[in-house]
C-alpha positions in Angstrom: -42.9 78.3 -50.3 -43.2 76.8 -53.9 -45.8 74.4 -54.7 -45.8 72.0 -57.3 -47.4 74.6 -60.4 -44.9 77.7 -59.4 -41.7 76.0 -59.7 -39.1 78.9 -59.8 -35.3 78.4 -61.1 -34.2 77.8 -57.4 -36.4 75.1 -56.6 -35.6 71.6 -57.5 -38.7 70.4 -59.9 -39.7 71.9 -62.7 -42.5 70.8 -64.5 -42.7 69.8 -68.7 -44.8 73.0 -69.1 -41.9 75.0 -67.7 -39.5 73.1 -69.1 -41.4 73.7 -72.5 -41.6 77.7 -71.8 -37.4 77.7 -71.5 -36.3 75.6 -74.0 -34.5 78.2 -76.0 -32.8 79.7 -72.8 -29.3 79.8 -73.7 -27.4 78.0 -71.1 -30.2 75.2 -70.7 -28.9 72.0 -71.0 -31.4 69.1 -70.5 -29.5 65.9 -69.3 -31.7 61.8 -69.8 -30.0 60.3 -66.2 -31.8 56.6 -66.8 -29.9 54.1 -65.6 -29.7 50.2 -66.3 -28.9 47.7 -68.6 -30.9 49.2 -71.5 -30.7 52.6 -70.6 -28.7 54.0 -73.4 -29.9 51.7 -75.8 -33.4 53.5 -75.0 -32.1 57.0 -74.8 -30.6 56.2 -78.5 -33.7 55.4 -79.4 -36.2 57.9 -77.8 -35.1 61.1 -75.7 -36.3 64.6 -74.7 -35.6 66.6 -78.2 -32.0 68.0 -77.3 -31.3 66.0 -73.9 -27.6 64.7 -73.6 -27.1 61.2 -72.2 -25.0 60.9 -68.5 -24.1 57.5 -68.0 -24.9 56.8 -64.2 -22.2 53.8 -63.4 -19.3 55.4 -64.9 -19.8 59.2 -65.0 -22.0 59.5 -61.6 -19.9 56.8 -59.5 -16.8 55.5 -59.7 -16.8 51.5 -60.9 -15.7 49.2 -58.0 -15.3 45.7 -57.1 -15.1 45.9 -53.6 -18.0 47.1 -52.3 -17.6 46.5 -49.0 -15.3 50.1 -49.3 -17.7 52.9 -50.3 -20.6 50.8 -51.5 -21.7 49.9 -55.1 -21.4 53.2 -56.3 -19.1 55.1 -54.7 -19.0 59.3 -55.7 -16.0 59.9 -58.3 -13.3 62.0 -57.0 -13.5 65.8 -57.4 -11.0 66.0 -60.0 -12.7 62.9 -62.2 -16.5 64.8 -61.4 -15.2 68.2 -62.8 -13.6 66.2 -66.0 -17.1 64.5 -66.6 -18.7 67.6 -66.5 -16.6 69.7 -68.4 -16.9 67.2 -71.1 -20.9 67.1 -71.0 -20.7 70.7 -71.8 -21.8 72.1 -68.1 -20.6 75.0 -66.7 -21.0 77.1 -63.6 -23.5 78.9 -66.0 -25.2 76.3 -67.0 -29.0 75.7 -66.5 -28.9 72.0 -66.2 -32.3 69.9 -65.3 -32.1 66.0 -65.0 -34.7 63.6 -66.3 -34.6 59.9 -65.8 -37.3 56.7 -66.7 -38.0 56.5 -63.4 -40.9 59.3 -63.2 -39.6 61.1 -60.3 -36.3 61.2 -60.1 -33.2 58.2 -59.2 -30.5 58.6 -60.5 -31.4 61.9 -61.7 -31.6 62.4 -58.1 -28.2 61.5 -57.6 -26.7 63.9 -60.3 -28.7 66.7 -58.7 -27.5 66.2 -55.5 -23.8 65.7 -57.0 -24.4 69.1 -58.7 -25.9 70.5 -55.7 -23.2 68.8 -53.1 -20.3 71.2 -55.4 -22.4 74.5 -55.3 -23.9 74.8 -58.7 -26.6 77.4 -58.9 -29.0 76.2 -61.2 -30.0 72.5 -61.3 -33.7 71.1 -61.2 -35.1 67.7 -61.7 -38.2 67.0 -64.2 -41.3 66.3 -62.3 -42.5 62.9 -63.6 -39.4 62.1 -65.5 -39.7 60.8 -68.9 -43.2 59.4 -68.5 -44.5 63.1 -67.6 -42.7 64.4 -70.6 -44.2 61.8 -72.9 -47.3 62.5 -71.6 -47.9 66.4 -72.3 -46.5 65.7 -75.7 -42.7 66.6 -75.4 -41.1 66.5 -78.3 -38.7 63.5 -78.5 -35.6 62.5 -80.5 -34.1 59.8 -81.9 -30.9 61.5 -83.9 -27.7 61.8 -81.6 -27.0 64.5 -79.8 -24.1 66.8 -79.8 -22.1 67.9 -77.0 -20.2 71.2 -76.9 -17.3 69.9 -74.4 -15.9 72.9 -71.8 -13.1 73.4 -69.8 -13.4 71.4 -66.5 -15.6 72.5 -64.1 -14.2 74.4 -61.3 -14.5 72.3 -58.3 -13.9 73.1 -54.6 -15.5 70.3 -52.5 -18.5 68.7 -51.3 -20.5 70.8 -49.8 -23.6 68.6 -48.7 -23.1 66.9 -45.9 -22.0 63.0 -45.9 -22.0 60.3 -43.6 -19.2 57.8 -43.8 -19.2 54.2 -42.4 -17.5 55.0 -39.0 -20.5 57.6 -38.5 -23.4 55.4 -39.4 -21.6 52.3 -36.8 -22.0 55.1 -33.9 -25.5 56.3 -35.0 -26.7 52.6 -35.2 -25.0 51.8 -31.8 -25.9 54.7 -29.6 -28.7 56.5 -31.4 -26.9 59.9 -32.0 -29.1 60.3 -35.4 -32.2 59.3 -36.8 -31.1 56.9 -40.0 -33.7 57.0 -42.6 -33.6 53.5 -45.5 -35.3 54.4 -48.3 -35.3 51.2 -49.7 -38.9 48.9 -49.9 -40.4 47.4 -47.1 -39.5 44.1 -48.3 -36.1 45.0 -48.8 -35.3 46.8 -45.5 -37.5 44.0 -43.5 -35.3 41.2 -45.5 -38.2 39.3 -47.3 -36.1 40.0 -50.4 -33.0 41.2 -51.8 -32.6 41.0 -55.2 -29.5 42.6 -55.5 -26.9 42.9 -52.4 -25.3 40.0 -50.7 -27.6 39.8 -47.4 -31.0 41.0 -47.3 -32.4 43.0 -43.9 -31.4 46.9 -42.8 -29.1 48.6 -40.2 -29.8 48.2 -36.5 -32.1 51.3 -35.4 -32.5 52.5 -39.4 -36.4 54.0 -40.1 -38.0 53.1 -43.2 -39.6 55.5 -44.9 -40.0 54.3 -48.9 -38.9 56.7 -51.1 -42.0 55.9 -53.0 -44.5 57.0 -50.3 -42.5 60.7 -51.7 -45.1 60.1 -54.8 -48.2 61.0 -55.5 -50.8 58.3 -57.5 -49.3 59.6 -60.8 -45.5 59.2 -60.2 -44.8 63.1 -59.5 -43.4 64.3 -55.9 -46.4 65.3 -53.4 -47.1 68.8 -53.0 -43.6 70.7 -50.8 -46.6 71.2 -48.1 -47.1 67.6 -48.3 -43.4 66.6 -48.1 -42.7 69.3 -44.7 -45.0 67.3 -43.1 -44.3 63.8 -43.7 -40.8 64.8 -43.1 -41.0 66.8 -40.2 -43.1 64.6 -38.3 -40.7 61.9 -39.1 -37.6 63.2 -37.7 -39.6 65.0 -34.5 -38.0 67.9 -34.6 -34.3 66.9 -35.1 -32.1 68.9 -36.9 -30.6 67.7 -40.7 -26.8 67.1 -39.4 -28.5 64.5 -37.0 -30.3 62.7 -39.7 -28.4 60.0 -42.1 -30.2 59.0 -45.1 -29.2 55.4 -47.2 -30.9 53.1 -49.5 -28.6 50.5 -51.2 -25.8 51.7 -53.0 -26.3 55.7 -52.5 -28.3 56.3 -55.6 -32.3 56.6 -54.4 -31.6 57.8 -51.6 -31.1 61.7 -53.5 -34.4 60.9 -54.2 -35.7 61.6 -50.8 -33.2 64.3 -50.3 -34.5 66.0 -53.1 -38.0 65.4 -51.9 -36.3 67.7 -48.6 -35.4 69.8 -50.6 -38.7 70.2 -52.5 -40.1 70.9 -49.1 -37.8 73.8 -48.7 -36.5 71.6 -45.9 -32.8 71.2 -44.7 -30.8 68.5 -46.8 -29.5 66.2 -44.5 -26.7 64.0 -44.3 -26.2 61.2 -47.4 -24.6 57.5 -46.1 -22.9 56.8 -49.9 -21.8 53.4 -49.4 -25.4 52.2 -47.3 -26.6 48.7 -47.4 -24.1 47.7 -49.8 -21.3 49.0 -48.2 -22.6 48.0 -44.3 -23.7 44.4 -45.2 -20.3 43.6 -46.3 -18.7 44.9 -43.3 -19.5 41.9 -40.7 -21.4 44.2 -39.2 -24.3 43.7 -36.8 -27.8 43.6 -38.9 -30.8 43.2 -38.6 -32.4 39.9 -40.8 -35.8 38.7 -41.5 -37.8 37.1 -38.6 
């Protein structure tokens, strides 16, 4: 088991002094995975010396307008995800770790699950994200970047386990699988939505925050930590019989990886999740 300051290449986090200690390697290639409307604009200006930009909405999802079919942000197809890649310079060689704004990992969450979900060896998420990095003194960039484009990256499938829609309806319904929302208290109780249609959660969901995965200074708890919490949450059940969501398929990685951290089981991702389920006119469960 790994804890937080012996962070190997196979487990998930890395920390900025370990990131500092391989910066030279090779096939390292240090991706900024921020999302939102100023994301880029704030990568241009200020990123991990060397970090490449992935662009969450386009690159990490496919764009939709219907997301009542696969949610807000829907995975790209296999051939588009092994295009993207290749052109971001990542092969099966490639060391790649994933940094985001967030501290901890969202959307850098999602792209190491994606890289996870097709098999590739060596991916890890900065503990802390950008704020950690900033903190110990990484050096940071403002010049742009370049990116040594490959051939596409040899894809065969996913091969983490999703739920789709027709799954989650029969989990909800008879109780055949814990499903874990990651999304806020307020958001999953239905106080407030500020950004699907209907605020409130899926019949028979859990919420467990992915916050509460955080220690007070925005780093994951310690993997000893996290197989608690997590085990005691599930009571025993195995990962093909959990189903984890948060709104659109994007933080909930980040409790996955937090699973994963534990040296836990990875278990099943619902993609499409509140946004997909709450345009469904499917049962729900609102505010009191």
């Amino acid at each position: 088991m790994h804890n937080c300051t012996d962070m190997s290449e196979g487990h998930p986090l890395i920390t900025v002094s370990e990131l500092q200690a391989i910066k030279n390697q090779p096939n390292l290639i240090v991706f900024d995975a921020s999302a939102g409307p100023n994301a880029k604009a704030n990568y241009d200006a200020n990123h991990l010396e060397g970090a490449l930009y992935v662009d969450t909405e386009n690159q990490l999802a496919t764009p939709t307008l219907d997301a009542s079919n696969g949610g807000r942000h829907p995975l790209p197809t296999l051939d588009k995800f092994s295009e993207v890649l290749g052109l971001l310079g990542v092969t099966p060689a490639s060391h790649v770790v994933i940094y985001d704004d967030k501290q901890a990992g969202n959307a850098a969450a999602r792209f190491w699950w994606m890289l996870k979900a097709i098999g590739h060896a060596k991916v890890q998420v900065l503990n802390g994200g950008l704020q950690s990095a900033k903190a110990a003194g990484h050096p940071m960039s403002s010049k742009k970047e370049t990116i040594t484009s490959k051939e596409a990256y040899p894809i065969k499938g996913w091969q983490l386990a999703l739920a789709d829609l027709e799954e989650v309806k029969v989990a909800s319904k008879q109780g055949s699988a814990i499903i874990v929302d990651v999304r806020s208290a307020e958001r999953f109780d239905g106080i407030t939505e500020p950004i699907d249609l209907i605020a409130g959660h899926i019949p028979g969901a859990a919420n467990i925050p992915f916050t509460t995965n955080l220690n007070a200074n925005g780093e994951y708890l310690s993997p000893s930590e996290l197989k608690e919490k997590y085990t005691q949450a599930f009571e025993g059940q195995k990962a093909d019989q959990v189903i984890v969501h948060c709104g659109s398929g994007i933080t909930a990685c980040h409790t996955l990886l937090a699973m994963a951290a534990a040296g836990l089981e990875i278990p099943k991702l619902y993609i499409g999740s509140w946004s997909e389920w709450s345009r469904n006119d499917l049962p729900m469960v609102l505010a009191k």
